[in-house]
Backbone as ProteinMPNN parsed JSONL, in Angstrom:
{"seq_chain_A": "XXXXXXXXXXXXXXXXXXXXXXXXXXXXXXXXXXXXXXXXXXXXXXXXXXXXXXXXXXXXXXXXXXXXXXX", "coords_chain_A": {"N_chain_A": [[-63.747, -51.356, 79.496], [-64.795, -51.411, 82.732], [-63.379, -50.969, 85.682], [-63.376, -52.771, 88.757], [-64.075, -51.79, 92.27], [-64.551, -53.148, 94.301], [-64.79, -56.393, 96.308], [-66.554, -58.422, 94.298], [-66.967, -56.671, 92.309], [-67.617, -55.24, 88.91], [-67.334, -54.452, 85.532], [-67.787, -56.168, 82.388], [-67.376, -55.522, 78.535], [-67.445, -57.4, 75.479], [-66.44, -57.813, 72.079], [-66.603, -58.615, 68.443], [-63.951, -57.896, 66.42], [-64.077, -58.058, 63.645], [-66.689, -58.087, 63.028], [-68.018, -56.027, 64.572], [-67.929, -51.98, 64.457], [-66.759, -49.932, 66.956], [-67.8, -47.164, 68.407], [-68.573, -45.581, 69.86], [-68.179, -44.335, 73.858], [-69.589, -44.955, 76.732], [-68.684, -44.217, 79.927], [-69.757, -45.23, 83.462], [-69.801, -45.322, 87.102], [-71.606, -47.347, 87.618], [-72.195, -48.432, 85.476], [-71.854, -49.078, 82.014], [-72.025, -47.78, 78.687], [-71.809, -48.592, 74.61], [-71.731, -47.605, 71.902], [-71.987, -49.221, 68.946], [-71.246, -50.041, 65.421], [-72.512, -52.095, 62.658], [-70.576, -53.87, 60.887], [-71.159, -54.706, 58.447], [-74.093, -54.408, 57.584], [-74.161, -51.591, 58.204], [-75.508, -50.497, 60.309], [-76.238, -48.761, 63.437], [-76.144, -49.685, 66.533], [-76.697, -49.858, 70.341], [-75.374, -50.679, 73.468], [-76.019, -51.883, 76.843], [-74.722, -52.399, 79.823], [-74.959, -52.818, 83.116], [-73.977, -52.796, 86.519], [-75.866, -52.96, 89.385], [-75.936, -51.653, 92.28], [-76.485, -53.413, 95.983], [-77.512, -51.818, 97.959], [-80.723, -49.671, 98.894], [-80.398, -46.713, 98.696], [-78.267, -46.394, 97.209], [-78.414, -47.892, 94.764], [-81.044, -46.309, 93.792], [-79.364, -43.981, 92.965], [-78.083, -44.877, 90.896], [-80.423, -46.022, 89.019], [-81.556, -43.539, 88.562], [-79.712, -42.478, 87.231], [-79.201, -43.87, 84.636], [-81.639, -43.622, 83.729], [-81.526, -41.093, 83.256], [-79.311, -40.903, 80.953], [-80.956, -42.216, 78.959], [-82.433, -40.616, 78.462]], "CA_chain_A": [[-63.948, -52.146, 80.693], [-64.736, -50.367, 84.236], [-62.836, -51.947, 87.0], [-64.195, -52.904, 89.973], [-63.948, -51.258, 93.143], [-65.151, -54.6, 95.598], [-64.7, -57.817, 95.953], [-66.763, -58.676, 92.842], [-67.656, -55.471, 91.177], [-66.668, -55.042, 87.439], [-67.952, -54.713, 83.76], [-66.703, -56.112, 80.887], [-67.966, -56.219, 77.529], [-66.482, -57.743, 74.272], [-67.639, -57.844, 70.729], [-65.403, -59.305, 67.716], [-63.581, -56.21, 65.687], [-64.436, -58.244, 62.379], [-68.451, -57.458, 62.919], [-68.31, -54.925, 64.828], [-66.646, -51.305, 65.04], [-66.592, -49.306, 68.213], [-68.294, -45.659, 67.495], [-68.16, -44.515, 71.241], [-68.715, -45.471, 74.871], [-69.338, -43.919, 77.983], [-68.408, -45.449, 81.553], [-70.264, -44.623, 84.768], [-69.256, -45.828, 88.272], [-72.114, -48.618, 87.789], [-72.626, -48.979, 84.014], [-71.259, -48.601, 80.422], [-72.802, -47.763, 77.365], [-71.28, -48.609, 74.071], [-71.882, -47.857, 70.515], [-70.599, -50.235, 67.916], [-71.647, -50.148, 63.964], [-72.594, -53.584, 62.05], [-69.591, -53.371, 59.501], [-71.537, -55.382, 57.238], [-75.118, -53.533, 57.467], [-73.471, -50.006, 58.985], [-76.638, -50.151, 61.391], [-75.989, -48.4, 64.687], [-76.402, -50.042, 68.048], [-76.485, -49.309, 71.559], [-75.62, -51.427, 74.525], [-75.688, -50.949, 77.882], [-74.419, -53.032, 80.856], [-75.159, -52.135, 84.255], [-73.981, -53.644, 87.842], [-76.949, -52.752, 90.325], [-75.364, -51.82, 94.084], [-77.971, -53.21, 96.57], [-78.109, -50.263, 98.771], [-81.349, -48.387, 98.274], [-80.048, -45.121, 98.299], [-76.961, -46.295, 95.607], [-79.739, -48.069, 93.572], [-81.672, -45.12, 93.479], [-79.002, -43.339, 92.251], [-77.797, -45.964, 89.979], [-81.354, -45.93, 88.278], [-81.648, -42.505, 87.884], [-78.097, -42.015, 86.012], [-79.737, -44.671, 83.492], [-82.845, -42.976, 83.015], [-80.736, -39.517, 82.538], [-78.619, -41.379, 79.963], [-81.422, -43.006, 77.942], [-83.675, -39.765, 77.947]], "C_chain_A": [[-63.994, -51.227, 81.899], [-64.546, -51.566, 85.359], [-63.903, -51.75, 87.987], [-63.723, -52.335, 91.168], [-64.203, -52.431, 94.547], [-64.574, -55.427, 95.467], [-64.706, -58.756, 94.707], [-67.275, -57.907, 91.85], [-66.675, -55.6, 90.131], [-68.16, -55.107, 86.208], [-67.453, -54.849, 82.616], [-67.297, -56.479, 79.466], [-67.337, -56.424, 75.983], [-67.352, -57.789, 73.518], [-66.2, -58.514, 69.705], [-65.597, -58.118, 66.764], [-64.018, -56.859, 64.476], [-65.681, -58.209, 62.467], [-68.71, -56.174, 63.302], [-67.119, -53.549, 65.13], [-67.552, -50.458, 66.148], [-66.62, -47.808, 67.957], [-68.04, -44.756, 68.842], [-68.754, -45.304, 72.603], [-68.783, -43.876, 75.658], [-69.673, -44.938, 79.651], [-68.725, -44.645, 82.961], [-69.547, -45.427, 85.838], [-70.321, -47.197, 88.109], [-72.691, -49.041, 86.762], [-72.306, -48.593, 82.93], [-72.368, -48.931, 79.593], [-71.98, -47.966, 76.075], [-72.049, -48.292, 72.799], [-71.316, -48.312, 69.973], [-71.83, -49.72, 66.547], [-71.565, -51.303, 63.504], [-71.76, -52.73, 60.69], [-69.718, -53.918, 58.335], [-72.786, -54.19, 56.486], [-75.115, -52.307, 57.614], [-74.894, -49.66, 59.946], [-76.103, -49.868, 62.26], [-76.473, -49.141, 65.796], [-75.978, -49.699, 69.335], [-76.562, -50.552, 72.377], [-75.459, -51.145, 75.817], [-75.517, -52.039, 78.711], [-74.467, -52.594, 82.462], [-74.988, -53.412, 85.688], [-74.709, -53.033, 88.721], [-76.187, -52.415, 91.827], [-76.706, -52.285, 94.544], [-78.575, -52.308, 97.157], [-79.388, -49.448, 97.829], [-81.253, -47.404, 97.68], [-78.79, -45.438, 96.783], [-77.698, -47.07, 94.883], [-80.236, -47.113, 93.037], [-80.841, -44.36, 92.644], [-78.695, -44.003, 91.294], [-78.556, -45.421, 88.831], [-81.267, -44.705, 87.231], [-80.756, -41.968, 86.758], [-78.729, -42.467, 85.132], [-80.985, -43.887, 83.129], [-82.569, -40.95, 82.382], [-80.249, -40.119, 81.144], [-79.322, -41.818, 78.969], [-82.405, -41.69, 77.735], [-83.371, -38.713, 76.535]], "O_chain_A": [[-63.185, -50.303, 81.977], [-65.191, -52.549, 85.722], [-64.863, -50.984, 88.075], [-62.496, -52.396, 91.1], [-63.885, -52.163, 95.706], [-63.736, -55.484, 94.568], [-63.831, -59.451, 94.19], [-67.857, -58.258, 90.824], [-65.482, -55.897, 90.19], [-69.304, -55.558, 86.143], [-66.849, -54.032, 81.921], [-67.674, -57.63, 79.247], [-66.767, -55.478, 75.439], [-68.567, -57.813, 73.715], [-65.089, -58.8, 70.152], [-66.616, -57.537, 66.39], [-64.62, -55.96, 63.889], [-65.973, -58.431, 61.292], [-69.383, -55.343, 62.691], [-66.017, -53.656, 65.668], [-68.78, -50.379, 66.15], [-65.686, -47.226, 67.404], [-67.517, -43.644, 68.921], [-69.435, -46.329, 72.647], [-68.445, -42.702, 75.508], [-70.427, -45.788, 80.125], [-68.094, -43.69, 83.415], [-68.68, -46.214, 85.456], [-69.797, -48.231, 88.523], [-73.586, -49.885, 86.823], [-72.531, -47.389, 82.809], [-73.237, -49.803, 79.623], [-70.961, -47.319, 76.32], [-73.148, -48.842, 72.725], [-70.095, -48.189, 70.078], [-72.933, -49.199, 66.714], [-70.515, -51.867, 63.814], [-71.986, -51.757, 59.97], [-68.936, -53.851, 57.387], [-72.677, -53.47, 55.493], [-76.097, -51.716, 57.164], [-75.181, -48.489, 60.196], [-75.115, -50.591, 62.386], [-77.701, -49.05, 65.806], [-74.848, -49.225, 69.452], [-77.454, -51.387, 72.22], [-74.764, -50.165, 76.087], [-76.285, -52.935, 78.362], [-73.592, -51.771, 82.731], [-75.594, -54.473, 85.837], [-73.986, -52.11, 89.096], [-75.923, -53.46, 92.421], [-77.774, -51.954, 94.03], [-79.751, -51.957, 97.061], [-79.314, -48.892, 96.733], [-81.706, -47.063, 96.587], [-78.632, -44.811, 95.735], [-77.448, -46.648, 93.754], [-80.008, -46.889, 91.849], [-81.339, -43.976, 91.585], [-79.327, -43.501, 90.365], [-78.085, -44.722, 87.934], [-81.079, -44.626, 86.017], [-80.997, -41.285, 85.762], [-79.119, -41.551, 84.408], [-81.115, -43.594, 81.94], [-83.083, -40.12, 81.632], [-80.895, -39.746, 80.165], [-78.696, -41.952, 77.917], [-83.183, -41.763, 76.784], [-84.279, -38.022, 76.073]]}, "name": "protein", "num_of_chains": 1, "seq": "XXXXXXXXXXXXXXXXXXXXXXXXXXXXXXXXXXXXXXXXXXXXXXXXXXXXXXXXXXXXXXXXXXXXXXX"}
């Protein structure tokens, strides 16, 4: 979970431990990534959650972190 810093900033994301396990994460100031494993199929997945600032300039950077992270 990455707390929030505002009013209503935050990210939280759940999954249920009997489907899925939890392989690794990584938590930015405006978005997490998680890997989990299907503990049935052992397929890998990726998710990613992201809270947007409006500010241009902290958008901009926002973006770019995500497009570092997915390249």
């Amino acid at each position: 979970m990455l707390e929030g810093t505002g009013a209503s900033e935050g990210i939280c994301t759940i999954w249920e431990k009997i489907k899925w396990e939890l392989i690794n994460q990584k938590i930015s100031k405006k978005w997490t990534r998680i890997y989990l494993r299907d503990i049935n199929t052992k397929e890998l997945y990726s998710l990613m959650n992201v809270y947007s600032p409006n500010h241009y300039k902290e958008k901009d950077h926002c973006w770019n972190s995500i497009k570092e992270e997915l390249a």
